[in-house]
MARBA-3410 file (N, C-alpha, C, O; in Angstrom, 1 decimal):
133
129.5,94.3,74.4,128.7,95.1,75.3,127.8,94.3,76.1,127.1,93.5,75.5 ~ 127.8,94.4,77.8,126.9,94.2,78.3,125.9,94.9,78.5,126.1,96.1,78.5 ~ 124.8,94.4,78.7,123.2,95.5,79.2,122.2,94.3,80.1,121.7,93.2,80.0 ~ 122.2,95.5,81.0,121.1,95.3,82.2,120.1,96.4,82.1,120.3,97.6,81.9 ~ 118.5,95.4,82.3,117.4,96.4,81.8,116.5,96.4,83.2,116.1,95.2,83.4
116.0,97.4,84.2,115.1,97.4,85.1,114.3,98.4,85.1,114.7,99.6,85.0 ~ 113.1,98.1,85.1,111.9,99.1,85.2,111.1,99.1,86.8,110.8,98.2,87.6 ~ 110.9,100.6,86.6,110.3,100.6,88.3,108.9,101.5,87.5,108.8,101.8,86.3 ~ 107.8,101.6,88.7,107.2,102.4,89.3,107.4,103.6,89.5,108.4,104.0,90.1 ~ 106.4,104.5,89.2,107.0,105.7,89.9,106.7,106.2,90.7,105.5,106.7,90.8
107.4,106.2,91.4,107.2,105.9,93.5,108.7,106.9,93.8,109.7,106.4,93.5 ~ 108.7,107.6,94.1,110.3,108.5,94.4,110.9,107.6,95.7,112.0,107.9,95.9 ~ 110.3,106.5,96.6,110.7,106.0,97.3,111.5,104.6,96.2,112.1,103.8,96.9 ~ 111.4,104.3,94.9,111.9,103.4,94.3,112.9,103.8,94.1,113.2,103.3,93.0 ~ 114.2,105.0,94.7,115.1,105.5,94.5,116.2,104.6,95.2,117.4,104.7,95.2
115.4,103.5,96.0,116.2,102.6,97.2,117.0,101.8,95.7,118.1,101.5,95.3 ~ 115.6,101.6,95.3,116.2,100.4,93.9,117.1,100.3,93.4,118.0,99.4,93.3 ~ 116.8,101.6,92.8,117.8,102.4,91.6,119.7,102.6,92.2,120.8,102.8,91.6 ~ 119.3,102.5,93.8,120.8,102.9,94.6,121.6,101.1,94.5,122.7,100.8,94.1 ~ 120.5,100.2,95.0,121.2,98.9,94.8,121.7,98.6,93.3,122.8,98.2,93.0
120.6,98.9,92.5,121.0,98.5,91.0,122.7,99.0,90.7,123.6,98.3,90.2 ~ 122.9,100.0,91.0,124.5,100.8,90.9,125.3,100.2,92.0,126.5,100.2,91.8 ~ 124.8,99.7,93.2,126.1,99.2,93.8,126.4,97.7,93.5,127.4,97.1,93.9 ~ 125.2,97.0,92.8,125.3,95.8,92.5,126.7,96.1,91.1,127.8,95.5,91.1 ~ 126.3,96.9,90.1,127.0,97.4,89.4,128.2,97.5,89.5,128.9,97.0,88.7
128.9,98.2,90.6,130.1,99.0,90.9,130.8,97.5,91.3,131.9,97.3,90.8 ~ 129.9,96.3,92.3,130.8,95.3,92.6,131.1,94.4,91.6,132.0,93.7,91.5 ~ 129.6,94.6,90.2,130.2,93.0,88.7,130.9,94.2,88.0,132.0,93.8,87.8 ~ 130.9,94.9,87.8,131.7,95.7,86.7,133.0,96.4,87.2,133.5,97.2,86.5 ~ 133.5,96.1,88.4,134.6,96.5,89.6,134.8,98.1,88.9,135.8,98.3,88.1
133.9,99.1,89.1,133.7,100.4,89.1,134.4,101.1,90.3,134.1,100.8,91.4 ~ 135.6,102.3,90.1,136.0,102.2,91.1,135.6,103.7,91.7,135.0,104.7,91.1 ~ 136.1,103.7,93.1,135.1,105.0,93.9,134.6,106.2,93.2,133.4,106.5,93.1 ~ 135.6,106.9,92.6,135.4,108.3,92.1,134.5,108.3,90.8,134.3,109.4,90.2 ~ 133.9,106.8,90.3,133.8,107.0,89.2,132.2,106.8,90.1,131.5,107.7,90.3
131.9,105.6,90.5,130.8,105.5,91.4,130.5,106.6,92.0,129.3,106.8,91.8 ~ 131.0,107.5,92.8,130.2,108.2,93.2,129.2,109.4,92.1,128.0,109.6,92.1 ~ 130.0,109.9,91.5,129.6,110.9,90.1,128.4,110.0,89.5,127.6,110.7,89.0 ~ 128.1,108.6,89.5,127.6,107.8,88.8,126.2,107.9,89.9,125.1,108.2,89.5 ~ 126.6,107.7,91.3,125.3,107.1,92.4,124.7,108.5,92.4,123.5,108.5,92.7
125.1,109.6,92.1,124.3,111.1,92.4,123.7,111.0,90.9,122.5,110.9,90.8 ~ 124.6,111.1,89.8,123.8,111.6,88.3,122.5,110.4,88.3,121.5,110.7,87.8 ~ 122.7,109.6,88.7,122.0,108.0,88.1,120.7,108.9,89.2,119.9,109.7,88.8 ~ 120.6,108.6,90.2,119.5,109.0,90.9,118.4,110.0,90.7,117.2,109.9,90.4 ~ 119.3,111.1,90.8,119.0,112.2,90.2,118.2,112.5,89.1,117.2,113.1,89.1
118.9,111.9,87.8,118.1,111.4,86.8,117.0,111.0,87.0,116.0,111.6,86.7 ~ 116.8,109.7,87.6,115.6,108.9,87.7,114.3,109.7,88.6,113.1,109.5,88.6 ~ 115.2,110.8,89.4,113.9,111.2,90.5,113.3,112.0,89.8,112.0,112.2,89.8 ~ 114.3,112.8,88.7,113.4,113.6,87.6,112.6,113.2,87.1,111.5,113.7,86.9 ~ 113.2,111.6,86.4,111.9,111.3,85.3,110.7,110.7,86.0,109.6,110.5,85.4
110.9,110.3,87.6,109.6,110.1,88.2,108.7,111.1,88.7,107.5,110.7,88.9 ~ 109.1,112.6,89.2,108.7,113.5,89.0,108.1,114.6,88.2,107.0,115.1,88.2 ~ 109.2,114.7,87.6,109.1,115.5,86.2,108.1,115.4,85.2,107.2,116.0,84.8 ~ 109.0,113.8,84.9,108.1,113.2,83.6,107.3,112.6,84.1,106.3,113.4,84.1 ~ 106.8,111.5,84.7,105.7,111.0,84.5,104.9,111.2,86.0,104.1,110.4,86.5
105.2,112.2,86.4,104.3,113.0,87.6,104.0,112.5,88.8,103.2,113.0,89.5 ~ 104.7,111.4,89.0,104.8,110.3,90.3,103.6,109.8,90.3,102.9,109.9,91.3 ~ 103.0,109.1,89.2,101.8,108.1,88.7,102.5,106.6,88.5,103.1,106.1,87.6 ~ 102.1,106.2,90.0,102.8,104.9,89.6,102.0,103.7,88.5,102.2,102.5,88.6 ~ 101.4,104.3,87.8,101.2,103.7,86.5,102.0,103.5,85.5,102.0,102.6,84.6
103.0,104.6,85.8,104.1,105.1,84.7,105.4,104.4,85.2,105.8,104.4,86.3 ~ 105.9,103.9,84.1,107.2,103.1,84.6,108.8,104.1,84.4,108.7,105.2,83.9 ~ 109.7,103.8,84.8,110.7,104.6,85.2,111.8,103.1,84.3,112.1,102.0,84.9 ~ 112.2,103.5,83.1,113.0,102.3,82.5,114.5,102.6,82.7,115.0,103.5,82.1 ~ 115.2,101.7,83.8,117.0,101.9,83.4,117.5,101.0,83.0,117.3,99.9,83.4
118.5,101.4,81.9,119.5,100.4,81.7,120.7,100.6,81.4,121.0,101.5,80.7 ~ 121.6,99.8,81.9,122.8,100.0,81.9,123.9,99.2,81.2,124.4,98.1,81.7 ~ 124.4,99.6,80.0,125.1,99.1,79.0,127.1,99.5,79.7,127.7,100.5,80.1 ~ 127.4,98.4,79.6,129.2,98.5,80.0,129.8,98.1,78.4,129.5,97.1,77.8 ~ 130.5,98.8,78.0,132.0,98.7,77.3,132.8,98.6,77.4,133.0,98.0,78.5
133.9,98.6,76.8,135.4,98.7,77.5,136.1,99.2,78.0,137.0,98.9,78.7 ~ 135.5,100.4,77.5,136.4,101.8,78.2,135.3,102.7,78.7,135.7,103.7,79.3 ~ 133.9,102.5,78.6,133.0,103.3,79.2,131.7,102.7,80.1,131.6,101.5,80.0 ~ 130.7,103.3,80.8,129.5,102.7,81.0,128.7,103.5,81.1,128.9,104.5,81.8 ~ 127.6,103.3,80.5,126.6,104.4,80.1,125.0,103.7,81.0,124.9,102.5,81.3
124.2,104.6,81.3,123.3,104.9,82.1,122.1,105.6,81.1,122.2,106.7,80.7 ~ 121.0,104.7,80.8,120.2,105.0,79.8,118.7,105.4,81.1,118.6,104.8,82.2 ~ 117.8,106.2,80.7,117.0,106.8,81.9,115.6,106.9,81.0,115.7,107.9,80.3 ~ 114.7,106.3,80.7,113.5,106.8,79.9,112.3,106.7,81.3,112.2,106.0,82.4 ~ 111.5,107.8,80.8,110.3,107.7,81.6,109.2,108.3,80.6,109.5,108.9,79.6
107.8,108.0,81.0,106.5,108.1,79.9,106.3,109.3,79.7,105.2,109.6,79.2 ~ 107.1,110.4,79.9,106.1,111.9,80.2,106.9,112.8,78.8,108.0,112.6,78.4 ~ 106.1,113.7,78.5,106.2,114.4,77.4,107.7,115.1,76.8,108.0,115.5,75.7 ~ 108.3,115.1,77.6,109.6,116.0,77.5,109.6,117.0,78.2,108.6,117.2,78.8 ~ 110.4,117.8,78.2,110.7,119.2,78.5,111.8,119.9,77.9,112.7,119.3,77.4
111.9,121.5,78.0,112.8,122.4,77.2,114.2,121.9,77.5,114.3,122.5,78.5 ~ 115.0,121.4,77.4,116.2,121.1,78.3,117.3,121.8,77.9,118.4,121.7,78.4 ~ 116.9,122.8,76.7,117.7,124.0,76.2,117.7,125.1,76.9,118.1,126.1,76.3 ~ 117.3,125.1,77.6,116.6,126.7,78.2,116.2,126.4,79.6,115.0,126.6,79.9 ~ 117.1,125.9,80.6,116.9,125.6,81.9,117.6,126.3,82.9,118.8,126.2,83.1
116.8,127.2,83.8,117.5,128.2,84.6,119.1,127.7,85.2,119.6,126.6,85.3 ~ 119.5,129.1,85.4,120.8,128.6,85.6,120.7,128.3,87.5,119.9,129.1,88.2 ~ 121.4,127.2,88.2,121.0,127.1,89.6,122.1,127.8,89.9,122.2,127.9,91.1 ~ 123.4,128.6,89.1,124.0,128.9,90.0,124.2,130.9,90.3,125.0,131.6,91.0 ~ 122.9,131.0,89.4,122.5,132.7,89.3,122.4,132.9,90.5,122.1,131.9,91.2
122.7,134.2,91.2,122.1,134.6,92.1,120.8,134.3,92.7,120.7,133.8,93.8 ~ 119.5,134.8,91.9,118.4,134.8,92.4,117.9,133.0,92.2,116.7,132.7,92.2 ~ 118.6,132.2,92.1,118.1,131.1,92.0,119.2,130.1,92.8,119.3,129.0,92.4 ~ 119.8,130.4,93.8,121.0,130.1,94.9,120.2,129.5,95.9,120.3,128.3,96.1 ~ 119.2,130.4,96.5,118.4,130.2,97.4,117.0,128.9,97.5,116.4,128.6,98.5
117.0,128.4,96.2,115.7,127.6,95.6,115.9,126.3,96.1,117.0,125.9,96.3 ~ 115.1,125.7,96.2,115.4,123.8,96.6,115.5,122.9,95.7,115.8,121.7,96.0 ~ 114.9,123.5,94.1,115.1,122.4,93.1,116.1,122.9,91.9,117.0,123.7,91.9 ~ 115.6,122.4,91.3,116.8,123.3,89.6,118.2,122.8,89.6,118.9,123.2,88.6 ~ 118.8,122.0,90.5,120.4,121.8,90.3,120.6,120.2,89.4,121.7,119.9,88.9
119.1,119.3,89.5,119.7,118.3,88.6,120.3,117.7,87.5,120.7,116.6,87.5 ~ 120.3,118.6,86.6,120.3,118.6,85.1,122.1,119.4,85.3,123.1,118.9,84.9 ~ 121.9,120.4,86.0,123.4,120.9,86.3,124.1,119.6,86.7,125.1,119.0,86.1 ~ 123.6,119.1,87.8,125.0,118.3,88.8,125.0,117.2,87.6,126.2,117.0,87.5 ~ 124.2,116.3,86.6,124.4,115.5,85.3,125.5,116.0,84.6,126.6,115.5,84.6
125.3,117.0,84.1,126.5,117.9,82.9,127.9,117.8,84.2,129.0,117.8,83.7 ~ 127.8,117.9,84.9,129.1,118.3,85.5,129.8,117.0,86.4,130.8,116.9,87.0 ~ 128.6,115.9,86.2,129.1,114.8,86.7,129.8,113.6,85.9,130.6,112.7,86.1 ~ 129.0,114.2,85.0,129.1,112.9,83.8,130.0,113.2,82.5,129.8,114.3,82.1 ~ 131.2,112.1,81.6,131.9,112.3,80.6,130.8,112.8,79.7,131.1,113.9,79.2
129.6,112.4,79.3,128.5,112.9,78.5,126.9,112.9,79.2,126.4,112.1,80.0 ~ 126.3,113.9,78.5,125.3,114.1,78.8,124.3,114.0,77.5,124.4,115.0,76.7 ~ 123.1,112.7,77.0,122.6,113.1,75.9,121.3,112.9,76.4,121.0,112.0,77.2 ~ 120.3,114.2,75.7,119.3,114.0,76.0,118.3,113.7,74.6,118.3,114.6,73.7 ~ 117.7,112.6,74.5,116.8,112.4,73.1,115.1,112.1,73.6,114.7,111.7,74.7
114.4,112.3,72.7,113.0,112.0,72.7,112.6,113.1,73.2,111.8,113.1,74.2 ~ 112.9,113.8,72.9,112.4,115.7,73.8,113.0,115.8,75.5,112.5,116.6,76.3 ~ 113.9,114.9,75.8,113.8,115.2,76.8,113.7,114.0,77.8,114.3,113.8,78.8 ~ 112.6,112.9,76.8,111.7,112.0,77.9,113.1,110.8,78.0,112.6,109.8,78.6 ~ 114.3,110.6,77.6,115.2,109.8,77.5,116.5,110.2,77.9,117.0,111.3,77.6
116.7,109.9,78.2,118.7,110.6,79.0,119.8,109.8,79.0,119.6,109.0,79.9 ~ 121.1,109.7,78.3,121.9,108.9,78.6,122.7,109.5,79.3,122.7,110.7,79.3 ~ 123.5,108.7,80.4,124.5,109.2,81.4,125.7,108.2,80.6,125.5,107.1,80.0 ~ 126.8,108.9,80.7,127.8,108.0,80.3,129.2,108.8,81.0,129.6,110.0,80.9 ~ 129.8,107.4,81.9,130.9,107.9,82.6,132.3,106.9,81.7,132.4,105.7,82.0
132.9,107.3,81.1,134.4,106.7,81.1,135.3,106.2,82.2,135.6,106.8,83.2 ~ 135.8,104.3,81.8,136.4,103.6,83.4,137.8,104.3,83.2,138.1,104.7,84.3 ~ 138.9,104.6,82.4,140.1,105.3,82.1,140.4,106.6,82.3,141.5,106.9,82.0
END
């Protein structure tokens, strides 16, 4: 197993970072398109939560990724300082009365992007894991 570890700021504009870190990715770990793209939305996505969400865009608070490759998979680890949240009980974005809203679809487009979705430490930790086969 390889692993690459980077910590940002939480700055929602450090989302520039988070986009190079994955395409630096896609070129050493020769990742190929369809798998990259599912990867450059959940991976982001992730991260804007946990600089949002979790640690309330205090750039005191750091935003940790890391990215571990396997043989047959590569996984996307997302920690940020902030307390957790319910992630059992997350409106549905694709209800009717919640169609119309501008936030709520993150956590959806993860599950539906990614071979796995784990969420540990209440929440404050997320693995993304996409399969290369």
């Amino acid at each position: 197993m390889k692993s690459i570890k980077i910590s940002i700021p939480s700055l929602i504009e450090n989302i520039t970072i988070v986009e190079s870190f994955i395409d630096n990715a896609k070129v050493k770990y020769h990742i190929n398109d369809d798998i990259y793209g599912n990867i450059m939305i959940s991976v982001t996505e992730c991260v804007s939560n946990a600089i949002v969400h979790g640690n309330k865009e205090d750039p005191k608070k750091q935003v940790i990724l890391i990215l571990e490759f396997h043989d047959d998979q590569i996984k996307f680890i997302i920690e940020d300082e902030g307390e957790g949240y319910d992630y059992h009980h997350l409106k549905d974005p694709t209800a009717p009365e919640n169609l119309e809203k501008a936030g709520g679809r993150g956590v959806f487009l993860m599950k539906h992007l990614c071979d796995e979705v784990l969420f540990e430490e209440n929440g404050s930790r997320t693995t993304l894991t996409f399969y290369l086969n």
